[in-house]
C-alpha positions in Angstrom: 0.0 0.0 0.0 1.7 3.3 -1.0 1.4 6.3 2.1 0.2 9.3 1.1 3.1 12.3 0.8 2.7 15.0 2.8 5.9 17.2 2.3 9.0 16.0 -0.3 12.1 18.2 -1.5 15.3 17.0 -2.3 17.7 15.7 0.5 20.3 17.7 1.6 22.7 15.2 2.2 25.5 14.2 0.0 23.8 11.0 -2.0 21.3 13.5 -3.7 19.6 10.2 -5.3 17.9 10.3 -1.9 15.0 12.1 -1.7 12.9 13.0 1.6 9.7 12.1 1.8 7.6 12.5 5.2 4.9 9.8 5.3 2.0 9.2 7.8 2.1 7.5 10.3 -0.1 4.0 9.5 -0.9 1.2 11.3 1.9 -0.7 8.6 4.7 1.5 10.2 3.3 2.4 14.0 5.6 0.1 15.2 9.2 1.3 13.7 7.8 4.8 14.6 6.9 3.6 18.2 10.6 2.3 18.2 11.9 5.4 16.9 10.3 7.6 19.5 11.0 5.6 22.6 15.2 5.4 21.8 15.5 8.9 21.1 12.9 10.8 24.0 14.2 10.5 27.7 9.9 10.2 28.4 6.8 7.9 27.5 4.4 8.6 25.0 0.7 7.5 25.8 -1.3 4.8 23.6 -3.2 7.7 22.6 -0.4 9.7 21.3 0.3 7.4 18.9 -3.6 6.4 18.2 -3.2 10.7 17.2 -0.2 9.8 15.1 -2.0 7.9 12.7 -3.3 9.2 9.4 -3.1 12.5 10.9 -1.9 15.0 8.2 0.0 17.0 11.0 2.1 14.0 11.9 4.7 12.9 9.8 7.3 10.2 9.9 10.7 9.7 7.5 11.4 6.1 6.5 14.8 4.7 5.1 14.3 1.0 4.3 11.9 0.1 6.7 12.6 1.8 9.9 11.4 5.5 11.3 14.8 7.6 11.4 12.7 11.1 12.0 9.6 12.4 13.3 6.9 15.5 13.7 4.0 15.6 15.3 2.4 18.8 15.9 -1.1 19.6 16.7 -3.1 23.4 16.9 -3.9 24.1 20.7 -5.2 27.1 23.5 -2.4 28.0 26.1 -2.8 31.3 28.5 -0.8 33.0 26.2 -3.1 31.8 23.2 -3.9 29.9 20.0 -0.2 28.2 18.6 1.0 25.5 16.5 2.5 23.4 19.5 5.5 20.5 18.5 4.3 17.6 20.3 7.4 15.5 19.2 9.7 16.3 17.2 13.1 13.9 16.8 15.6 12.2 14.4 17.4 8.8 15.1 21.3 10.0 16.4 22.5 7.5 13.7 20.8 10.1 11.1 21.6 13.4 13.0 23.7 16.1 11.1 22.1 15.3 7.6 19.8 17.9 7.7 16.5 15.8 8.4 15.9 18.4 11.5 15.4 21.3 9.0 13.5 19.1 6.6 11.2 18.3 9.9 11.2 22.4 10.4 9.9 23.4 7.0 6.9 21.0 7.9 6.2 22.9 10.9 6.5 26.1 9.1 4.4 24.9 6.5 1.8 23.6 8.5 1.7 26.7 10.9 1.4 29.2 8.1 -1.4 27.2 6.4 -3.0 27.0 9.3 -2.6 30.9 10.3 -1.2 30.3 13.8 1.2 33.0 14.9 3.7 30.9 16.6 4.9 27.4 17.0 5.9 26.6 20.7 7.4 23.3 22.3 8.6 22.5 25.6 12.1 21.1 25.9 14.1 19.7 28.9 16.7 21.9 29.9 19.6 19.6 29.6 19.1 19.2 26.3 21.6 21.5 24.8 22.1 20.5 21.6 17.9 20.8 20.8 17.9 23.9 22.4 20.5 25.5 20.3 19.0 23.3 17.2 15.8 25.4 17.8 17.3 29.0 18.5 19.2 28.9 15.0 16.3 28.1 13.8 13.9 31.4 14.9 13.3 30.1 18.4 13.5 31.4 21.6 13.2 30.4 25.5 9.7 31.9 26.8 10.1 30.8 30.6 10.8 27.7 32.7 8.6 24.9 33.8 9.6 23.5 37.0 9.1 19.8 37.4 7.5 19.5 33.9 8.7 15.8 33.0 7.8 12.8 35.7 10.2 10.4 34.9 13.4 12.2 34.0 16.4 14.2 35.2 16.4 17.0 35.5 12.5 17.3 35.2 12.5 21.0 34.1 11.8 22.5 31.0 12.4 25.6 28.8 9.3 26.5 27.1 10.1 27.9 23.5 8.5 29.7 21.1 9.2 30.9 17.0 7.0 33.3 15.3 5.6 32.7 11.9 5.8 35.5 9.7 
């Protein structure tokens, strides 16, 4: 069964015979994508994140032969401060990291928020996490405030919440 595209440009790595293509998620790949997500996030995702995941044109996974190396999910929702675009997961296998598959991931996010008028994206991001957090300032972000004892299971439990405007 061919998965319907939801975003494709050319690869920016150096084989350019590869091309990007971010899939849905289906119940043929949930679980490479379920294997994906739980060896590159420090927390749990819920049965129903993943029942979300699937066939849900704001979730999209990248496949290279037959396992999930990257993943977006990102869904419109209210916070205090508003309507925004929020990044409910958003990750690429460390095997497949520095091959430009993060700002492949972005341009869906930008896409999506534009089309869907949202003035911001935000995400929240634990504060150890270095690398993402500089990942997401070079690309528009920036740290809103702290959240104290946001993750359950992990240390440190705090996170940054950021934020990027759409223009």
């Amino acid at each position: 069964m061919e998965e319907e595209e939801c975003l494709s440009h050319s690869s920016p790595s150096t084989d350019n015979s590869l091309e990007l293509r971010l899939q849905r998620v289906t119940a043929e790949n949930i679980k490479t994508v379920r294997i994906l997500v739980s060896s590159i996030f420090p927390v749990s995702y819920s049965d129903k994140f993943y029942q979300e995941c699937m066939n849900n044109e704001l979730t999209g996974v990248v496949i290279r032969n037959g396992e999930a190396i990257a993943i977006v999910a990102v869904k419109p929702e209210n916070f205090e401060t508003g309507r925004v675009l929020y990044i409910r997961s958003f990750g690429v296998h460390p095997r497949h990291r520095e091959a430009g598959l993060g700002s492949f991931l972005m341009d869906f996010v930008d896409e999506k928020g534009k089309l869907l008028k949202l003035p911001h994206a935000m995400l929240h991001v634990q504060t150890s996490n270095k690398t993402a957090i500089e990942f997401y300032k070079n690309r528009g972000f920036n740290v809103d405030c702290l959240v104290p004892q946001y993750y359950q299971r992990c240390s440190p439990p705090d996170a940054f919440i950021m934020r990027k405007p759409f223009h």
